[in-house]
C-alpha positions in Angstrom: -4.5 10.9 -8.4 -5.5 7.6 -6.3 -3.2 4.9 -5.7 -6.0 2.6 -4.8 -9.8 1.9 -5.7 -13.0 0.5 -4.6 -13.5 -1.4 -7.8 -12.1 -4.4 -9.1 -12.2 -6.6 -12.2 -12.1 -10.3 -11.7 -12.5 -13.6 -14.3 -14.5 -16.8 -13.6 -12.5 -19.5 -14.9 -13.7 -21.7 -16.9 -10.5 -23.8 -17.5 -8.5 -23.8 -14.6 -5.2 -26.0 -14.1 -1.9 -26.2 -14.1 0.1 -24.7 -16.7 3.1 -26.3 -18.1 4.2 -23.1 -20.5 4.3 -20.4 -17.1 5.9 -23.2 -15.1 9.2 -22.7 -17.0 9.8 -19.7 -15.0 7.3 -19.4 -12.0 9.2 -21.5 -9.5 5.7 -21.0 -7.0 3.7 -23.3 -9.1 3.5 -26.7 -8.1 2.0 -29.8 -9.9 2.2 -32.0 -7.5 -0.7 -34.1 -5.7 -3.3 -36.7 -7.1 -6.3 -34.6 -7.7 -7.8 -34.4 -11.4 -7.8 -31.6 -13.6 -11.6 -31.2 -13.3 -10.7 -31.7 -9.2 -8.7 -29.0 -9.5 -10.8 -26.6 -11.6 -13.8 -27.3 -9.3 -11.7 -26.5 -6.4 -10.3 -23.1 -7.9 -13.4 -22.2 -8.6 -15.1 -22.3 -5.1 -12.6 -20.6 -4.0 -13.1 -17.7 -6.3 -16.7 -17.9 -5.7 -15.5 -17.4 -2.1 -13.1 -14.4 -2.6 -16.0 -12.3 -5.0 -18.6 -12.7 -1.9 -15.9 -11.5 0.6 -15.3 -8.5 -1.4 -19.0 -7.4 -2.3 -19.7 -8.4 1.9 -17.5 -5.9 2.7 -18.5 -3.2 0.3 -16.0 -3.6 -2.4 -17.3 -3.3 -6.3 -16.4 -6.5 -7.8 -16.8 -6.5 -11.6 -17.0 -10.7 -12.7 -16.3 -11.7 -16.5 -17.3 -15.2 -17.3 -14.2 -16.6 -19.3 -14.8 -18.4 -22.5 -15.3 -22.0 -22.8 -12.7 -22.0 -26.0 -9.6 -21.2 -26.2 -8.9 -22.9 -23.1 -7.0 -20.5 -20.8 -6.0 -22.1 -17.6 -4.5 -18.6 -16.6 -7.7 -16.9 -17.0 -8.4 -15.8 -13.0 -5.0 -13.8 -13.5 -6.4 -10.8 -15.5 -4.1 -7.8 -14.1 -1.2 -9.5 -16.5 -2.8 -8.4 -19.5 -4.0 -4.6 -18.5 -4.2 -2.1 -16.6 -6.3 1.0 -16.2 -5.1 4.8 -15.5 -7.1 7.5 -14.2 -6.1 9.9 -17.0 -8.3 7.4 -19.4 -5.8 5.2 -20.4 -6.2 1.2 -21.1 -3.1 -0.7 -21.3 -2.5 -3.8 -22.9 0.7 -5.9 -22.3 2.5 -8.5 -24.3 3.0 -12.5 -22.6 5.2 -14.4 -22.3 3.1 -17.6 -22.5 1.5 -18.1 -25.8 -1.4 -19.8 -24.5 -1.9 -16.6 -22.2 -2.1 -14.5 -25.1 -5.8 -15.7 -25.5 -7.0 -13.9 -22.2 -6.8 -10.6 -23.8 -10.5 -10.1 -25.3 -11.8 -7.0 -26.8 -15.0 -7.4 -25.7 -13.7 -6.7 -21.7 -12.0 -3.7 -22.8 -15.3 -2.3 -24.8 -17.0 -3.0 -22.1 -14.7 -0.7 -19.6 -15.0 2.0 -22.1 -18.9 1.6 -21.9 -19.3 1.5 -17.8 -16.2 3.9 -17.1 -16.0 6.2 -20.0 -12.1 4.7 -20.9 -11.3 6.9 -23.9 -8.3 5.5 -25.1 -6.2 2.4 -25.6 -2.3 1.3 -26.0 -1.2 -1.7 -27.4 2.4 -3.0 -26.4 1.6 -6.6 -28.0 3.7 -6.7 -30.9 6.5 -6.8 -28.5 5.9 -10.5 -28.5 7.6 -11.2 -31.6 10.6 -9.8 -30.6 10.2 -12.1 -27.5 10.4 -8.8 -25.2 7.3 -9.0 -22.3 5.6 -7.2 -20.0 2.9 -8.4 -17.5 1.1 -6.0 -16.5 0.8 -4.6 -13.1 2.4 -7.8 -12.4 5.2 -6.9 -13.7 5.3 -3.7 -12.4 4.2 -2.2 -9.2 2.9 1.4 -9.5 3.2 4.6 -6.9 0.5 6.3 -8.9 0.4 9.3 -6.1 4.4 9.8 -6.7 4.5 8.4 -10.3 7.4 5.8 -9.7 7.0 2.4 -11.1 9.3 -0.4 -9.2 10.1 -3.8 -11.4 12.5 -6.6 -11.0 13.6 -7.3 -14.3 13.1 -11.0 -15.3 12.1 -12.9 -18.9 8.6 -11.4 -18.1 9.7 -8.1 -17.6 11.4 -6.4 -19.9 13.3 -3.2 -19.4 12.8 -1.8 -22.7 9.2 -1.9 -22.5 9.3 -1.1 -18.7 11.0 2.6 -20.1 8.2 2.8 -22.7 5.6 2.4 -20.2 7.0 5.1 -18.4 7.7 7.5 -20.6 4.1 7.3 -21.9 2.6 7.3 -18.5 5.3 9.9 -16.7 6.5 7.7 -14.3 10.0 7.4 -13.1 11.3 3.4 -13.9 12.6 2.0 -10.8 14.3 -1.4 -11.6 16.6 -4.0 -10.0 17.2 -7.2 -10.5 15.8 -9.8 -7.7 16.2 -13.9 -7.0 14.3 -16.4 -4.7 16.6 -18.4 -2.2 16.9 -20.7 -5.1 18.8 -18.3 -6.7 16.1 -18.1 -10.1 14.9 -14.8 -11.0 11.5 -13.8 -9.2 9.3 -13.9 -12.0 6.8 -11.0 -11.2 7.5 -8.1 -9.0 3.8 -8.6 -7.4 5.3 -12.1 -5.4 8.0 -9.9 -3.6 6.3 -6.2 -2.8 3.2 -4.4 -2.5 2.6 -0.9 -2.4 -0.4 1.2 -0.5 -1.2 4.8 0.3 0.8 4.7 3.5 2.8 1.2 3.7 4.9 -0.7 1.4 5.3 -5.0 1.9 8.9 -5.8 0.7 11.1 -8.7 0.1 13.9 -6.3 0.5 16.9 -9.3 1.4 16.1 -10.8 -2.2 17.0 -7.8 -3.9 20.5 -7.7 -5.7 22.6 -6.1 -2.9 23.8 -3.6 -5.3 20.4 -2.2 -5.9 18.5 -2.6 -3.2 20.0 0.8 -1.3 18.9 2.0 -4.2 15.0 0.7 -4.4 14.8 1.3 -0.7 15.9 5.1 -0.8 13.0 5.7 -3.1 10.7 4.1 -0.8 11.7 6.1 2.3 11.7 9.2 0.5 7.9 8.6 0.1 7.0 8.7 3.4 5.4 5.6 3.7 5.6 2.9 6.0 7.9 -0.1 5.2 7.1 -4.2 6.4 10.1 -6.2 5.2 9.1 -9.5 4.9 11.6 -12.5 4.5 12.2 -14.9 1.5 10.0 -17.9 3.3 7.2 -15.5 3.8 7.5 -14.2 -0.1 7.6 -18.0 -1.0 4.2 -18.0 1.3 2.5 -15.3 -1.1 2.9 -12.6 1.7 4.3 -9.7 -0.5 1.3 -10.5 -3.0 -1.2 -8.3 -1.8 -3.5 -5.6 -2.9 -4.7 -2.4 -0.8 -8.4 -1.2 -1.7 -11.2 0.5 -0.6 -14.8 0.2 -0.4 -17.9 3.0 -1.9 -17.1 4.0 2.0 -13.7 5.0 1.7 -12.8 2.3 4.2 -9.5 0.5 3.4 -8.5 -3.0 2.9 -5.2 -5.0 2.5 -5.9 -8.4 0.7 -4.1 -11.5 1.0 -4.9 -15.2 1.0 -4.5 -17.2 4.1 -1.4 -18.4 3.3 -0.1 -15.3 3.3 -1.7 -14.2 6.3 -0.2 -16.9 8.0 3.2 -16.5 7.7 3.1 -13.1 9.0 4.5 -12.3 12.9 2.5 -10.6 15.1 4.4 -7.8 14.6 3.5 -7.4 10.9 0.6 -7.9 11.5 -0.2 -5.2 14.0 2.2 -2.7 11.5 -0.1 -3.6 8.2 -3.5 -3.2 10.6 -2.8 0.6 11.3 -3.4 1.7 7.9 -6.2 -1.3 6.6 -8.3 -4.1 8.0 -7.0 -7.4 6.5 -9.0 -9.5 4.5 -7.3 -13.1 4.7 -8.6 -15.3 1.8 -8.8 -18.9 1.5 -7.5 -19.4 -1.8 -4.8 -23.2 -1.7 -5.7 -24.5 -5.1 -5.4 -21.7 -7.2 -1.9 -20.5 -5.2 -0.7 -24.0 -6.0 -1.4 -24.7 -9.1 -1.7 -21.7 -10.6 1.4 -19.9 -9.0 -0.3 -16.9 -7.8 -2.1 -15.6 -5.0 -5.3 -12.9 -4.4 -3.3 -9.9 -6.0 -2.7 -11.5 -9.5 -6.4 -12.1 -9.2 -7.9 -8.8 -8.7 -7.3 -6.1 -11.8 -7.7 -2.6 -10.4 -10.3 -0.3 -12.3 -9.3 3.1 -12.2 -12.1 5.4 -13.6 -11.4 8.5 -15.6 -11.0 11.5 -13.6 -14.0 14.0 -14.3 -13.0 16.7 -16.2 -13.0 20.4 -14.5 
């Protein structure tokens, strides 16, 4: 079992703005500023231009989907909220909360994964939405695969029912807690306040409830691996959204946009460069409008294991 991968799926937007329906609950979108919407779009999509030909420089597989022209999405470049892959062949699809997300899930993306990777088998936890029960993903949840546990702060996007389905079905062990910004609203998706690598974990630890957090962090010692707490201002700056990888070398990466990046201390810095080389992205626009940062962009492809 691998807890990270040298191939990633990402989507070319073909819409990209603001998005009033996410913005009732993801406190890191901002609409302010001047610029157009086709401004906007044009901006976002340099800078995912940008982040594909950083990856593929650096020897990372980067699998591009165009997004449709119709139904608009302006969500689109945040696939990992609407699957995820498992190494036992396993696609997972996830209900939304946003109705107009709903639209990124496309059939033709998931036959194509079964085509290229030999994905054998597909659940469905969609028809959750009409119970108004959600879960996003991988954004939503942030998976040990190695050690099976699966940490989530529960929010209206994550939904603790579904969080114990997903876990039962996979075998992992549900690890959840309840977290809130310095505002005091709920953190939307675990992915803005905690990453987790082969060897080192990036956690907002002082926003977790103070009766669970004992708790969360005892499982996360007990794993060995290396922990970088970072503090609310930084987790407002996108620096717990990142994502480890590898390239066809085997050499390891830790992504995060340059926002992110620059928040970080010395200190941190030097701790996350003993186990990866960091990749800092350029990536304002999308962060700002959008409300996410390079993780939410990048949907981890995890290839079915061969059979022995």
């Amino acid at each position: 079992m691998r807890q990270i991968t040298d191939t990633i799926l990402m989507i070319k937007p073909a819409n990209f703005r603001y998005n009033e329906e996410t913005a009732q609950n993801n406190h890191f979108q901002d609409a302010s500023g001047k610029e157009e919407i086709t401004e906007i779009h044009k901006s976002a999509l340099t800078e995912f231009e940008a982040m594909v030909s950083t990856l593929k420089s650096h020897g990372i597989n980067v699998v591009v989907i165009d997004d449709t022209a119709t139904p608009k999405k302006p969500d689109a470049i945040f696939p990992n909220n609407w699957f995820s892959t498992h190494q036992n062949g396993i696609i997972i699809q996830y209900p939304m909360y946003a109705p107009n997300r709903r639209h990124e899930r496309r059939e033709d993306i998931l036959k194509k994964l079964e085509a290229d990777f030999g994905f054998n088998k597909t659940y469905d936890f969609n028809y959750y939405e009409e119970d108004g029960q959600f879960l996003e993903g991988t954004g939503s949840m942030i998976l040990d695969r190695v050690n099976r546990i699966n940490y989530a702060c529960l929010s209206p996007r994550t939904s603790v029912q579904i969080l114990s389905k997903f876990s039962i079905l996979m075998s992992y062990e549900a690890v959840h807690f309840t977290a809130k910004d310095d505002s005091a609203n709920d953190i939307y998706h675990t992915n803005v306040m905690m990453s987790v690598g082969e060897d080192i974990v990036v956690i907002c630890s002082e926003c977790i409830d103070e009766e669970d957090r004992p708790r969360v962090l005892a499982k996360l010692t007990v794993t060995g691996k290396t922990i970088v707490h970072i503090t609310p201002d930084q987790m407002n700056r996108f620096a717990g959204n990142m994502l480890e990888v590898e390239n066809v070398n085997g050499q390891r990466f830790i992504i995060m946009s340059q926002t992110a990046y620059k928040s970080l201390t010395k200190e941190q810095i030097e701790t996350i460069s003993q186990f990866n080389t960091i990749l800092s992205i350029p990536i304002d626009t999308i962060e700002k409008y959008g409300g996410g940062s390079v993780r939410c962009m990048m949907a981890e492809i995890f290839p079915p294991e061969p059979k022995k």
